[in-house]
C-alpha positions as CSV (number, residue, x, y, z in Angstrom):
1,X,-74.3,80.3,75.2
2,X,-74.6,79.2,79.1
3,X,-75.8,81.4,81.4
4,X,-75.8,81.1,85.3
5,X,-77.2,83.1,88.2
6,X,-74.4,83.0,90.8
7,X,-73.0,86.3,92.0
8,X,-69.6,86.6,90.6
9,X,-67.5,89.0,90.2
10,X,-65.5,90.0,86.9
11,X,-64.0,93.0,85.2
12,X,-61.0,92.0,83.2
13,X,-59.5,88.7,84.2
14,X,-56.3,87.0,84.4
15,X,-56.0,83.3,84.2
16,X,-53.8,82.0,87.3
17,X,-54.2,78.5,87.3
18,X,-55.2,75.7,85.1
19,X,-55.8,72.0,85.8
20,X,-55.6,71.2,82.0
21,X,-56.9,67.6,81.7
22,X,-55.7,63.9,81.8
23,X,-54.0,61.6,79.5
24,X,-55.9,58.8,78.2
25,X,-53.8,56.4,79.5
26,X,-55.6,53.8,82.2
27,X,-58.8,55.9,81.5
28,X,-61.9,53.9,81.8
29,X,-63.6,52.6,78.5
30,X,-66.0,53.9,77.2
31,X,-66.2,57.2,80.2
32,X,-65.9,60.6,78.3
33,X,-62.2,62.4,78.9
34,X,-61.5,65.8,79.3
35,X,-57.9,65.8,78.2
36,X,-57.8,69.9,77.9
37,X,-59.2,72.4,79.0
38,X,-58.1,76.1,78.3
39,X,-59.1,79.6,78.7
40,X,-58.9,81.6,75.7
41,X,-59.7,85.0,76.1
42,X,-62.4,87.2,76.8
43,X,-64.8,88.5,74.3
44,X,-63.5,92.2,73.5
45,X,-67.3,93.2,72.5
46,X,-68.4,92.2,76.3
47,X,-65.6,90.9,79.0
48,X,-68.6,89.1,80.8
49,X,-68.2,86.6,77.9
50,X,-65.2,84.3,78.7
51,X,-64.3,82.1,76.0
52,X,-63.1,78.4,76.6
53,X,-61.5,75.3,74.2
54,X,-62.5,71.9,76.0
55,X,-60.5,68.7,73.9
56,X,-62.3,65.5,74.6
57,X,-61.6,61.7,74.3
58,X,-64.9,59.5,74.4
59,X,-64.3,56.0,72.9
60,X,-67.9,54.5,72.1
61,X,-69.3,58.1,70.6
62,X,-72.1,58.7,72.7
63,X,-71.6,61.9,74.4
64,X,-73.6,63.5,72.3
65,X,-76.6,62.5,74.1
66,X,-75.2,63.7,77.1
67,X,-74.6,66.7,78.9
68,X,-71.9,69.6,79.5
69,X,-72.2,70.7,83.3
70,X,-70.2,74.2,84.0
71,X,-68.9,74.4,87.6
72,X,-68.4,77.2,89.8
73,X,-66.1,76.7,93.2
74,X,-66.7,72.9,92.3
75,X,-70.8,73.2,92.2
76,X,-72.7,72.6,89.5
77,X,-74.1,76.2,88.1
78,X,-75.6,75.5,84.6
79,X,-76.5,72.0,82.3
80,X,-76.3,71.9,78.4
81,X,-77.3,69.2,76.8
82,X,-74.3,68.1,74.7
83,X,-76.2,67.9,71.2
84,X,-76.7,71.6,71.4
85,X,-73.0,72.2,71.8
86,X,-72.2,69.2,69.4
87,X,-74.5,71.5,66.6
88,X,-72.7,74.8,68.0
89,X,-69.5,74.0,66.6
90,X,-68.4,75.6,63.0
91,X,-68.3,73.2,61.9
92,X,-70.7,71.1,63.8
93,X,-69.3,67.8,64.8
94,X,-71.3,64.6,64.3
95,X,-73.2,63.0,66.8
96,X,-71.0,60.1,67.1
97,X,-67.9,61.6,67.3
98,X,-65.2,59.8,69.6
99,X,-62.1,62.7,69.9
100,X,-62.6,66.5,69.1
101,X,-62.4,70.3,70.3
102,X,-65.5,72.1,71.7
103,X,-65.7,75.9,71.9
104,X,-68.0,77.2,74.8
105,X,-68.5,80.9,75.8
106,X,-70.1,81.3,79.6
107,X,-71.9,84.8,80.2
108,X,-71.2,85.8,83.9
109,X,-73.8,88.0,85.6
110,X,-73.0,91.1,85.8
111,X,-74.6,92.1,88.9
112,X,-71.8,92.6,91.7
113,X,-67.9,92.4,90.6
114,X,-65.3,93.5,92.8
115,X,-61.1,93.6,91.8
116,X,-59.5,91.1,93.0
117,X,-61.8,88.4,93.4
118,X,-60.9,85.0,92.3
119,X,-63.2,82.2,91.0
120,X,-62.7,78.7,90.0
121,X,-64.5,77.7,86.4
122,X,-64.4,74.3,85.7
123,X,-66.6,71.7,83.1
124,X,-67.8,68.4,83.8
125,X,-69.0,66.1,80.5
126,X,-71.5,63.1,80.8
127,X,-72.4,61.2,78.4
128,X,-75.8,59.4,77.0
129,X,-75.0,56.2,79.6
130,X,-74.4,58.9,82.5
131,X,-70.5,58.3,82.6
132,X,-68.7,61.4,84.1
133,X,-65.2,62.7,83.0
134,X,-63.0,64.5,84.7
135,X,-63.7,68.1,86.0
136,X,-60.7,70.7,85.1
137,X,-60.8,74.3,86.4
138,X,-59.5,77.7,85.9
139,X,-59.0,79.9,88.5
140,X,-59.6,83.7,87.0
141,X,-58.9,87.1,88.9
142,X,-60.6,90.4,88.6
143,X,-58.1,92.9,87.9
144,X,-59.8,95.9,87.2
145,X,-62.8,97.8,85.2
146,X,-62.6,97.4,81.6
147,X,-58.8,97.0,82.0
């Protein structure tokens, strides 16, 4: 699970925009693709918990000796080192894999949410030869304690 330490602000949120990904098509060799990215829900034990599907393309398998970056308003916030989410998976996919679906829960701190505040939560892969994909985003609103 990825944690970060930024303020943010979230009681129940609404999804209001999604940049979802890119096709393959005219995407550099070899460079890891995010080709969707969607926000799935919250967790109903604890609405801090935001839950996220992340569909990637990378064609010479080697992202997972690489690293997941979670962005906040475009800045870097927290790094995972991709094996860890590669062995996270049920069931866990294989170190060399070249297409599949990653499932990531971020915990936001708690600390000082406000209704209507909006935030942008994006991801950022790299993979073992430091090739970057794509960053797509989310934009989520606070709408309202526990609602």
């Amino acid at each position: 699970m990825m944690r970060f330490v930024k303020r943010l602000i979230v009681m129940s949120l609404l999804a209001l925009a999604a940049c979802g990904g890119e096709s393959a098509e005219g995407w550099e060799e070899g460079r890891p693709l995010i080709t969707e990215m969607v926000y799935l829900q919250q967790s109903p034990r604890d609405p801090y918990q935001l839950m996220f599907a992340i569909a990637f393309l990378d064609s010479d398998g080697d992202l997972s000796g690489g690293k997941l970056h979670l962005l906040i308003e475009g800045d870097i916030v927290q790094t995972t080192q991709m094996s860890e989410v590669f062995t996270k998976q049920v069931p866990a996919l294989p170190a060399t894999t070249t297409e599949g679906e990653l499932e990531v829960t971020v915990t936001l701190d708690k600390s000082t949410v406000v209704e209507g505040d909006r935030v942008e939560l994006g991801f950022q892969l790299i993979d073992a030869a430091g090739e970057e994909s794509n960053q797509p985003s989310v934009v989520l609103e606070a709408l309202a304690p526990g609602g």
